[in-house]
C-alpha positions as protocol buffer text, in pm:
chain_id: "A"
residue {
  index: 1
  type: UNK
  ca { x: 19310 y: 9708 z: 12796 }
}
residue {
  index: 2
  type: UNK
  ca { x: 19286 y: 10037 z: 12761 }
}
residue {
  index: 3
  type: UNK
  ca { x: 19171 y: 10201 z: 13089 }
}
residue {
  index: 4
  type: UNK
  ca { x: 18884 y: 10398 z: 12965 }
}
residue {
  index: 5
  type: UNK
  ca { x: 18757 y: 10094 z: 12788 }
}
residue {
  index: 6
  type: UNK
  ca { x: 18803 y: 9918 z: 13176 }
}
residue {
  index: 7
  type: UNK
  ca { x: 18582 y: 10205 z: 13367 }
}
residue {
  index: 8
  type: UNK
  ca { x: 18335 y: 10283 z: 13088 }
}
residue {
  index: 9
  type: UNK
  ca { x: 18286 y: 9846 z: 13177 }
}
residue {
  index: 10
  type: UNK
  ca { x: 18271 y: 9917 z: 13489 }
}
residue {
  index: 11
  type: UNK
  ca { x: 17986 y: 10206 z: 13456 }
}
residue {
  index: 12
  type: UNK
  ca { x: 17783 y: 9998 z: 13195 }
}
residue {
  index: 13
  type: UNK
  ca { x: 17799 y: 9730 z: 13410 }
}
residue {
  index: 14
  type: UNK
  ca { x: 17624 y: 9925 z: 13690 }
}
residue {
  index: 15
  type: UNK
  ca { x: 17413 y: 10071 z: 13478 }
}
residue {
  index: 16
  type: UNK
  ca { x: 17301 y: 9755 z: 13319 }
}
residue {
  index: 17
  type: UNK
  ca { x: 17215 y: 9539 z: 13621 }
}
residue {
  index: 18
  type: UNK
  ca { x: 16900 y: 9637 z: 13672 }
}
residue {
  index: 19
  type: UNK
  ca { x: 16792 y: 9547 z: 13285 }
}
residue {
  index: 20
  type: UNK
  ca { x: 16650 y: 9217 z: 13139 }
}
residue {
  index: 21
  type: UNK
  ca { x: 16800 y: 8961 z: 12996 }
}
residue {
  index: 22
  type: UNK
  ca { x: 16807 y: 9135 z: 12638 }
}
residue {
  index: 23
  type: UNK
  ca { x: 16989 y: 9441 z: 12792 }
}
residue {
  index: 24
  type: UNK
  ca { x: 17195 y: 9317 z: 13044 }
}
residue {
  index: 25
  type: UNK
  ca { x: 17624 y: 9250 z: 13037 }
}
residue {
  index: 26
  type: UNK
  ca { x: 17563 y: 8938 z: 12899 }
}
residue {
  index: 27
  type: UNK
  ca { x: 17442 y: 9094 z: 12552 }
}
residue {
  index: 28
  type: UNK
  ca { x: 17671 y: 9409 z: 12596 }
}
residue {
  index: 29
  type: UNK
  ca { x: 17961 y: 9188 z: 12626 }
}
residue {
  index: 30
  type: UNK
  ca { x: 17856 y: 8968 z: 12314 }
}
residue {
  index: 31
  type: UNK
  ca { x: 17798 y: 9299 z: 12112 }
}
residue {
  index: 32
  type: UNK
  ca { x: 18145 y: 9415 z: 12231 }
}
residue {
  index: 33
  type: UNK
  ca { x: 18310 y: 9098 z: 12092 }
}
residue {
  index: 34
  type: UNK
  ca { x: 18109 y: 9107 z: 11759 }
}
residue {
  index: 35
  type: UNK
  ca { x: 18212 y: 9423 z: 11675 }
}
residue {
  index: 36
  type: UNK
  ca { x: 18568 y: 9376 z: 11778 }
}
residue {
  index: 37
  type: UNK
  ca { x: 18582 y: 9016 z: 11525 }
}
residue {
  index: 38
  type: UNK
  ca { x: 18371 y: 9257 z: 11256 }
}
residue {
  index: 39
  type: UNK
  ca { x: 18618 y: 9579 z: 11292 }
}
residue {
  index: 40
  type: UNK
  ca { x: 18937 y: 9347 z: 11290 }
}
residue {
  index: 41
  type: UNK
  ca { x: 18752 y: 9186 z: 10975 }
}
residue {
  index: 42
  type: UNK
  ca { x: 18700 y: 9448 z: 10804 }
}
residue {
  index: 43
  type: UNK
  ca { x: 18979 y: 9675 z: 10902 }
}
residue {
  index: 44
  type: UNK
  ca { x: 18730 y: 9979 z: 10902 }
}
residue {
  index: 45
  type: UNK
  ca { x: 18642 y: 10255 z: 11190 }
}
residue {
  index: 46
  type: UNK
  ca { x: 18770 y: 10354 z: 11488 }
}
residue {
  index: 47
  type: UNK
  ca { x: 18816 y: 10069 z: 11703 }
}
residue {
  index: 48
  type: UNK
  ca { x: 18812 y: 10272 z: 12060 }
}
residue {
  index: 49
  type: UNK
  ca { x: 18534 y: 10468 z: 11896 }
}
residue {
  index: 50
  type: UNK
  ca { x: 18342 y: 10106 z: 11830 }
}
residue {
  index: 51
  type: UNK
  ca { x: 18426 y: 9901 z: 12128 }
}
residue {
  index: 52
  type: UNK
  ca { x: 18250 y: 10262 z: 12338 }
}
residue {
  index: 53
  type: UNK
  ca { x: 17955 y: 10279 z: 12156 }
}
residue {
  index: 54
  type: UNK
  ca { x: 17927 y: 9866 z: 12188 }
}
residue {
  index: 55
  type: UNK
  ca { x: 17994 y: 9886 z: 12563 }
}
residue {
  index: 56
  type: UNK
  ca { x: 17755 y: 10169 z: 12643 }
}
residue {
  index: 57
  type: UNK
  ca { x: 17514 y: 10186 z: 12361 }
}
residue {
  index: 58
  type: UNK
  ca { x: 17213 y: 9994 z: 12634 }
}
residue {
  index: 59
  type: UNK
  ca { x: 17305 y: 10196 z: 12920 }
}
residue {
  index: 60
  type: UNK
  ca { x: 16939 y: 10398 z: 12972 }
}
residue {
  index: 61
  type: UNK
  ca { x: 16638 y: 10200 z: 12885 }
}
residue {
  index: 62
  type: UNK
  ca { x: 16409 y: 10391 z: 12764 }
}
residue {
  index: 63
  type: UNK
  ca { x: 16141 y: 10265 z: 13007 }
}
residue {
  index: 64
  type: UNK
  ca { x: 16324 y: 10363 z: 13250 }
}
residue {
  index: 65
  type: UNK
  ca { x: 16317 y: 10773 z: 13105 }
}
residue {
  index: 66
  type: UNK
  ca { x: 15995 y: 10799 z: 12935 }
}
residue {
  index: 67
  type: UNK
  ca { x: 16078 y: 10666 z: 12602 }
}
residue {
  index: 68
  type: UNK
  ca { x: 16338 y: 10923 z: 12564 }
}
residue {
  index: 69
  type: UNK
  ca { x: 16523 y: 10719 z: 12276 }
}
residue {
  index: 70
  type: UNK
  ca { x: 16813 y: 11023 z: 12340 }
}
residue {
  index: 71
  type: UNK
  ca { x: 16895 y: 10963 z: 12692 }
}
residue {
  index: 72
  type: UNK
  ca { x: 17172 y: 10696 z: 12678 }
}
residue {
  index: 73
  type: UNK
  ca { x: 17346 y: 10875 z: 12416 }
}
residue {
  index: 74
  type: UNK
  ca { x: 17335 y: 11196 z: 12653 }
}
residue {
  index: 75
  type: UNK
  ca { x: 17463 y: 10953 z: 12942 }
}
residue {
  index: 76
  type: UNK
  ca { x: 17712 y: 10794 z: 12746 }
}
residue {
  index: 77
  type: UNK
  ca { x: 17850 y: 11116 z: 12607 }
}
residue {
  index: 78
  type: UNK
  ca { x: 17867 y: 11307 z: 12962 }
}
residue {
  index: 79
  type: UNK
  ca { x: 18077 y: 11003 z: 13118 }
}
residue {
  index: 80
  type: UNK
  ca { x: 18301 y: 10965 z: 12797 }
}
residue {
  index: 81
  type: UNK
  ca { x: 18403 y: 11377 z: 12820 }
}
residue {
  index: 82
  type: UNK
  ca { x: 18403 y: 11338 z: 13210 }
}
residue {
  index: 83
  type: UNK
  ca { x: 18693 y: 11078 z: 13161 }
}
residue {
  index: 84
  type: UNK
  ca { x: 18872 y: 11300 z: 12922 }
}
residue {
  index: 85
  type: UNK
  ca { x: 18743 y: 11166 z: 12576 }
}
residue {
  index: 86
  type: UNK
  ca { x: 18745 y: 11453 z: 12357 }
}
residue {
  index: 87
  type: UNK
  ca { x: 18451 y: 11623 z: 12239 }
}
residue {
  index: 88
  type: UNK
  ca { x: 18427 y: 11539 z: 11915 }
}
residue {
  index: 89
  type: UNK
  ca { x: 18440 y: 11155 z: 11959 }
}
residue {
  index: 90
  type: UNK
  ca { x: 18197 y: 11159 z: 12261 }
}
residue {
  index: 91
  type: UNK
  ca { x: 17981 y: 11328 z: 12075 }
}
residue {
  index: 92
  type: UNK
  ca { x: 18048 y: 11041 z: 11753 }
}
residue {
  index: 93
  type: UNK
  ca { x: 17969 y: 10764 z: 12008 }
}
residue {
  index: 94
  type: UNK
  ca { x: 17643 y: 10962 z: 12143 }
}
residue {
  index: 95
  type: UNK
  ca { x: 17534 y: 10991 z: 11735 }
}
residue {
  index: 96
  type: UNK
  ca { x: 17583 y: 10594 z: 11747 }
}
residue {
  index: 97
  type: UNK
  ca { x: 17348 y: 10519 z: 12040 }
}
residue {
  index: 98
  type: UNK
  ca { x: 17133 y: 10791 z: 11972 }
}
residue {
  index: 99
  type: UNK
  ca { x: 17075 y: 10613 z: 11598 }
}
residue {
  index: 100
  type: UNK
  ca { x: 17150 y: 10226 z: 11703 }
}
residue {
  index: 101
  type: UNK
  ca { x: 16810 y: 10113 z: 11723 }
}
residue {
  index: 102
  type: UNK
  ca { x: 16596 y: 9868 z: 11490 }
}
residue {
  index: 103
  type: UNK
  ca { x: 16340 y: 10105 z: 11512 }
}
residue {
  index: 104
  type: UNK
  ca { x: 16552 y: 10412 z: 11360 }
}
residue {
  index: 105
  type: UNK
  ca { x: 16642 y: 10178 z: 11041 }
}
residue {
  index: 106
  type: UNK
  ca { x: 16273 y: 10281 z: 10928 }
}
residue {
  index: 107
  type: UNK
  ca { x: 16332 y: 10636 z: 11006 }
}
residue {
  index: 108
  type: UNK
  ca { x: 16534 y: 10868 z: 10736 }
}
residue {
  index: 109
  type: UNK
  ca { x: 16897 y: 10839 z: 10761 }
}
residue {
  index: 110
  type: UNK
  ca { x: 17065 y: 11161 z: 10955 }
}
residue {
  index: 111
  type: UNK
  ca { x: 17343 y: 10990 z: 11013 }
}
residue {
  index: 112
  type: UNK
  ca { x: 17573 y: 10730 z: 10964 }
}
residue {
  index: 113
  type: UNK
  ca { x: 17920 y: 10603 z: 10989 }
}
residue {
  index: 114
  type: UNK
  ca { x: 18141 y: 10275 z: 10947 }
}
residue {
  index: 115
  type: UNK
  ca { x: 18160 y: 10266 z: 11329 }
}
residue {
  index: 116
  type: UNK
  ca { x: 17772 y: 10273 z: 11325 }
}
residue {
  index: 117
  type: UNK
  ca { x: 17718 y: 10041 z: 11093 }
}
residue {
  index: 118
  type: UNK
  ca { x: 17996 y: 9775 z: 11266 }
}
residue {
  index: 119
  type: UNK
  ca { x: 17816 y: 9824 z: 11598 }
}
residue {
  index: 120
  type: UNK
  ca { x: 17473 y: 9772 z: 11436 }
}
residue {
  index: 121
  type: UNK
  ca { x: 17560 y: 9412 z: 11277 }
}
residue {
  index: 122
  type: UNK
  ca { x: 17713 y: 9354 z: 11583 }
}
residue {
  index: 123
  type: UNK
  ca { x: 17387 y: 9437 z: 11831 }
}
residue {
  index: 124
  type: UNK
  ca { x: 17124 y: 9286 z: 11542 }
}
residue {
  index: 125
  type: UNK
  ca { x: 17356 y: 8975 z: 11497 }
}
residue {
  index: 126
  type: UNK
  ca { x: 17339 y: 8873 z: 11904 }
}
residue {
  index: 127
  type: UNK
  ca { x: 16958 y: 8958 z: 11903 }
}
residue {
  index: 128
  type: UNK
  ca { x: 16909 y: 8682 z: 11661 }
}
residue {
  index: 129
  type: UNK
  ca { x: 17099 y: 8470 z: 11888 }
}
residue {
  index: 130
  type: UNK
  ca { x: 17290 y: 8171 z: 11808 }
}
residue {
  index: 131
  type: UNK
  ca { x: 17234 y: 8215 z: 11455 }
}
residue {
  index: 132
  type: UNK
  ca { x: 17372 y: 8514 z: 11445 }
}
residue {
  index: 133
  type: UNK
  ca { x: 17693 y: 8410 z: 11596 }
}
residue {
  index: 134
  type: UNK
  ca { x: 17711 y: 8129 z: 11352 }
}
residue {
  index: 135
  type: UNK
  ca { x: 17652 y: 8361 z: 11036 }
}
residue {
  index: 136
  type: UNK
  ca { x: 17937 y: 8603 z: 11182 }
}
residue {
  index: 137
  type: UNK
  ca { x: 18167 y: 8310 z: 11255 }
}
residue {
  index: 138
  type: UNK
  ca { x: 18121 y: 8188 z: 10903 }
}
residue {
  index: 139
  type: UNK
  ca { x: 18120 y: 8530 z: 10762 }
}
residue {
  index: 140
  type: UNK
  ca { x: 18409 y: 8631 z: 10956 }
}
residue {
  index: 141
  type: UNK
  ca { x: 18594 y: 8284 z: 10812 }
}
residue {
  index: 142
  type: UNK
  ca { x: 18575 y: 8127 z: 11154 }
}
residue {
  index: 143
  type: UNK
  ca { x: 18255 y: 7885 z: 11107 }
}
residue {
  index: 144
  type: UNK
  ca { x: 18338 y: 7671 z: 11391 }
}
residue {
  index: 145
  type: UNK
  ca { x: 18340 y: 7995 z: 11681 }
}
């Protein structure tokens, strides 16, 4: 495993614990694996670029900051150039995040990528639970996962 893949775990994970159930490492984790299956799938995007935005992209709840939808974006970027991930792709895992949410998919489009996108089935796919999985599994040619 790649070791900024193991401590940017390690930081979600702490920042995650004091979530619900719909935010905590148990959906993080499921995310992370979606998006891995989808990327490998597909054999599209940036997979370190994916499995960071996957990992971190719950970190700051925004009841926790005032409905700032930008703050775990900010976070997630700051930590990611703090453990040497160059600018350029800490700032394309912050646009992720920043543009993740069910919410935004109403909003006009100011950005988008194939990382984005893989990320996005993979969070919207776990928070329609076990149907979800099942429709990936079968989508993804493994029905029986």
């Amino acid at each position: 495993m790649n070791k900024l893949i193991s401590v940017a775990t390690q930081f979600a994970k702490s920042k995650l614990a004091a979530f619900d159930g719909g935010h905590d490492w148990s959906h993080t984790e499921r995310v992370l694996r979606l998006a891995r299956q989808i990327q490998h799938a597909e054999q599209k995007g940036d997979l370190l670029t994916i499995e960071l935005a996957a990992i971190l992209h719950d970190i700051a709840d925004t009841k926790f900051y005032d409905g700032d939808e930008q703050e775990g974006g900010r976070i997630a970027r700051s930590f990611l150039e703090e453990n040497g991930l160059p600018q350029d792709q800490a700032k394309h895992v912050e646009q992720i995040i920043n543009n993740l949410s069910f919410k935004k998919s109403f909003e006009k489009v100011e950005f988008s990528s194939i990382e984005m996108e893989i990320v996005q089935d993979a969070d919207r796919l776990d928070a329609i639970g076990a149907i979800g999985r099942k429709v990936a599994g079968i989508w993804l040619g493994r029905p029986n996962d």
